[in-house]
Every structure is written in C-alpha cells, then in structure tokens.
Steps between C-alpha positions, in 0.01 A plus 500: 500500500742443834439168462746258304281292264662211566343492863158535385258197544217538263428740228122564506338552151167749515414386120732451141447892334859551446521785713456271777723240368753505269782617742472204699769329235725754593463436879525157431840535363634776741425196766673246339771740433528595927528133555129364560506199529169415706185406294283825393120492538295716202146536586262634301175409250456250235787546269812594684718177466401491141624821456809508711591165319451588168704816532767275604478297270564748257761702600762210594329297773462506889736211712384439853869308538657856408266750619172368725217319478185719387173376691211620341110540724260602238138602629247352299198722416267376693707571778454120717448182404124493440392840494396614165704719225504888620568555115199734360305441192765674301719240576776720579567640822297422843133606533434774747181311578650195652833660664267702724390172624825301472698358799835548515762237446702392742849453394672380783818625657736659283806669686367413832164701402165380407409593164174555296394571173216717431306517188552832313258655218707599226553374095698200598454246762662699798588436874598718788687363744458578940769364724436479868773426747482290740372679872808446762500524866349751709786756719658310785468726791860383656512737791161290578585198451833553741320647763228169539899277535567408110855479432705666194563250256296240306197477721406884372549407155230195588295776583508727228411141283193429716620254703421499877838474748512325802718702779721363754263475794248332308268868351389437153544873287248466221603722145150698547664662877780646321448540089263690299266434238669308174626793229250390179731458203480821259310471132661627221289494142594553135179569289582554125416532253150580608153642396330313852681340744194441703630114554804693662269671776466218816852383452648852514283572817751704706781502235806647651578626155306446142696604185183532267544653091405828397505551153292760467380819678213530653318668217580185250311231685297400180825496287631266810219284499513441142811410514529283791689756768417695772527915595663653760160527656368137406831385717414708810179367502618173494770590868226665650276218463701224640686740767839498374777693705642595192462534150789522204392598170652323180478437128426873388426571137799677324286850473636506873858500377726717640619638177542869481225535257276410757662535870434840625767712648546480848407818694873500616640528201646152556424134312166456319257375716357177443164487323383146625528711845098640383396091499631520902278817558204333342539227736532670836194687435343164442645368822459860709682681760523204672539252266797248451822673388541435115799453306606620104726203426822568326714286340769363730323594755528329848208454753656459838301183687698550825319848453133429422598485155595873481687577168893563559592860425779363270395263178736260521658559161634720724611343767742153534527275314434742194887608543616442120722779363230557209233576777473862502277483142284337664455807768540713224836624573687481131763704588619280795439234311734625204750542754446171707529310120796678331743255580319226307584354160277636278295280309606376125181369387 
C-alpha cells in the first residue's frame, strides 16, 4: 500500500481465519517502528483482543509507553445489545437464516466515516464492514452569487456552508439561489469471507464500490457453499442486486494462480495471462453489457477514489515508496536486481 501504516486509524478485522489475520502483528510493528504514536483501534468479532494479546504475550510483550496503545472494538454475536446470537445450531459460524434478517450495526465514526458491520455467513462468526462518508455541500455557483452583489471573501464560503448572507443594502442571498443539491457521501463495502451477504444488501444500496470474494468460479458454487465462500457469479449477483457502481473481485482459490502450469500463454507471445481474469468474465456476463465495471484484484493493487475507484495502471510495488534497491525481484527483474545488489556484503550465516 501508498499509505504509511503508521497513519492508519483503525484496522478492521472481517473474522480470525489466519488468512485474514495473522499479518496484522506485522503491521503492528512496522507502525511502531515509523513512529506511531497515536492509539490504534482493531475492530473485529469476539476474540480479537484475546488473540492480539496473547500473541504478545508470547513473543516478548506489547508497551503502549514504547510503541501505542492498542484499542480493541469486538462485535459480539448477536450483533447489539439485546438482539439474539446470529450463531447457528452448529455453534460455529453465523446462521444464514438470521443474517438475512439481521440489521446492521452501527459502528460509529471511524476516520471521519460512519461505519457498519454486517453479518456474514461463513464457518466462523464473520462481519463485513460498509463505510459511508459524510455528504458535503452542494457546487457554489460563484459567478451567481456575484452577479445578485455578494462579495469575494468569507460571505461565499457562508454560502457554500448553508448559511444565508446579508448584503450591504439590506438583500438577504439564501444558499438554495446559488448552490446545488448536497454531494451524498460515497459507500464503500468489504464482504468476506462470504457464502450470503444478504445482511450486506440495504446498506450497500448505491455502493460507489463493493470489493466482494470470489473463491470460486462460477461452475463451483456447491463446493463454495459448502465451504462458506462465494463464485465469481454468486458475487455479481450480489453488485447487481444492491446497484453497486463497481465491483472488485478478491480471495481467489489458488487453482487461479498464475503459475505457468496453469496461466495460458498470452496470444502475444508476451507474460502469461492471468487465470483469475475467467472469474472477471463470469461476472460481467452476470452484470451485462451494461452492468457495473468489475475489477480482478491484484495484489498491491491501488483503486484510485479521486477516480471512481478505478484501479491504477501501476501496482504500487511498483511505484514510490517501493524504491528499495532489492525491488526489481519483486517485478521479476533478477538480473537488475543482481546488478542493483552486487555491492552488498554477502551474507555469513
């Protein structure tokens, strides 16, 4: 990512399979390391400050006075105070039954954003999370506004806020004369892992961008359901249904690898193309011609959100601050690599 981890505010759990998981230790550290020294908010299920604690605890301790303080917001199962347990019969993850009827929980504002927790079927307790930002002023029309006498200077920014400004000569210019309708804050949803995230629909009504799993191809659904994940298909569904603007698939199953046993040749003659690219196919036909653009995640990928969340060309292992001399294995370039590294010691262990 672009983003130094020691300016994040909150790391959001989806649920404690160590996939999921187990790097956040590493994070933790690499923000201590940059400096952090603001508290750090984990959210996540029923289980995530015993975990993060315990792993602490045994590999040499965590000390707010040197590092941070770690605030922990763990979402019990039953979602609120007094609702009842979404935990199934099994007793292990949530029932599909009740999370098609669940309300979402309401989080608060995390990083200026309100944030919810959806309940997600899958083999552990599991929540997706939708942040919403706030909406912000409609477009000040200033050639408008300075033709009916208003000033440059503070009385337009009074304006823009919604405030009515009284002119010289007495005339009262009211904000709906010369701004347009308030610019609703943009949704963006992460839904996995995930066999239904029906609970997911209403609050991603409208999503400006949902990044949903797809584990499987469309052909697998009854592995996927068995197993708590969705297809390519089963995720498509899922935009199409609450109207999202755009959909980025994650999470694929490692018989989408790009290894060369299984990446075909491109037609060019250039780089094996990449097989999870059949899981994006699968899902515009779901969506149709006209359907919200979808997205093959990568990793290090960037989605732009000054650009409708359009993916940058460049991953940004790529790009700044990825700049390290060792970098070029990492884009697959040994040879520069060899070169860029010859001057080190070499190792004597």
């Amino acid at each position: 990512t672009m983003l130094r981890a020691s300016r994040l505010e909150a790391i959001l759990l989806t649920h404690l399979h160590g996939d999921h998981c187990f790097g956040i230790f590493g994070l933790l550290h690499t923000a201590a390391m940059e400096g952090r020294k603001d508290p750090m908010l984990l959210v996540g299920p029923v289980g995530i400050r015993e975990m993060v604690e315990t792993v602490f605890r045994c590999s040499g301790g965590w000390f707010p006075a040197d590092c941070f303080e770690l605030q922990f917001l763990e979402i019990p199962t039953c979602g609120a105070p007094g609702r009842d347990s979404l935990v199934g019969e099994d007793g292990a993850g949530f029932s599909a039954e009740k999370c098609r009827t669940a309300a979402p929980v309401d989080l608060g504002l995390v990083g200026g954003m309100r944030l919810q927790a959806v309940p997600l079927v899958h083999s552990v307790p599991d929540w997706g999370y939708v942040l919403t930002e706030p909406d912000r002023p409609g477009v000040l029309d200033v050639k408008s506004a300075m033709s009916m006498g208003v000033p440059k200077g503070p009385q337009l920014g009074r304006l823009k806020s919604g405030e009515a400004v009284t002119l010289a000569d007495g005339r009262v210019v009211s904000p709906h004369q010369v701004v347009g309708p308030r610019i609703l804050g943009r949704t963006v949803a992460v839904l996995q892992d995930t066999s239904d995230a029906s609970a997911a629909i209403e609050p991603c009504r409208g999503a400006a961008v949902v990044v949903h799993e797809a584990t499987f191809a469309a052909d697998m659904e009854q592995d996927a359901l068995a197993k708590g994940h969705s297809t390519s298909a089963m995720a498509a569904d899922f935009a199409l249904r609450c109207g999202a603007k755009r959909l980025v698939l994650t999470h694929f199953s490692a018989r989408y690898s790009t290894s060369d046993a299984l990446a075909p040749a491109a037609a060019d003659g250039g780089p094996p193309a990449d097989p999870a690219g059949r899981l994006g196919e699968e899902a515009r036909a779901v969506l149709g011609p006209e359907g919200a653009p979808v997205v093959v995640a990568q990793d290090f990928m960037v989605l732009r959100g000054d650009r409708d969340f359009e993916p940058e060309p460049l991953l940004a292992v790529k790009r700044p601050p990825w700049h390290r001399q060792a970098v070029d294995v990492l884009m697959g370039d040994f040879a520069a690599a060899k070169r860029a590294c010859a001057h080190l010691a070499p190792c004597k262990c």
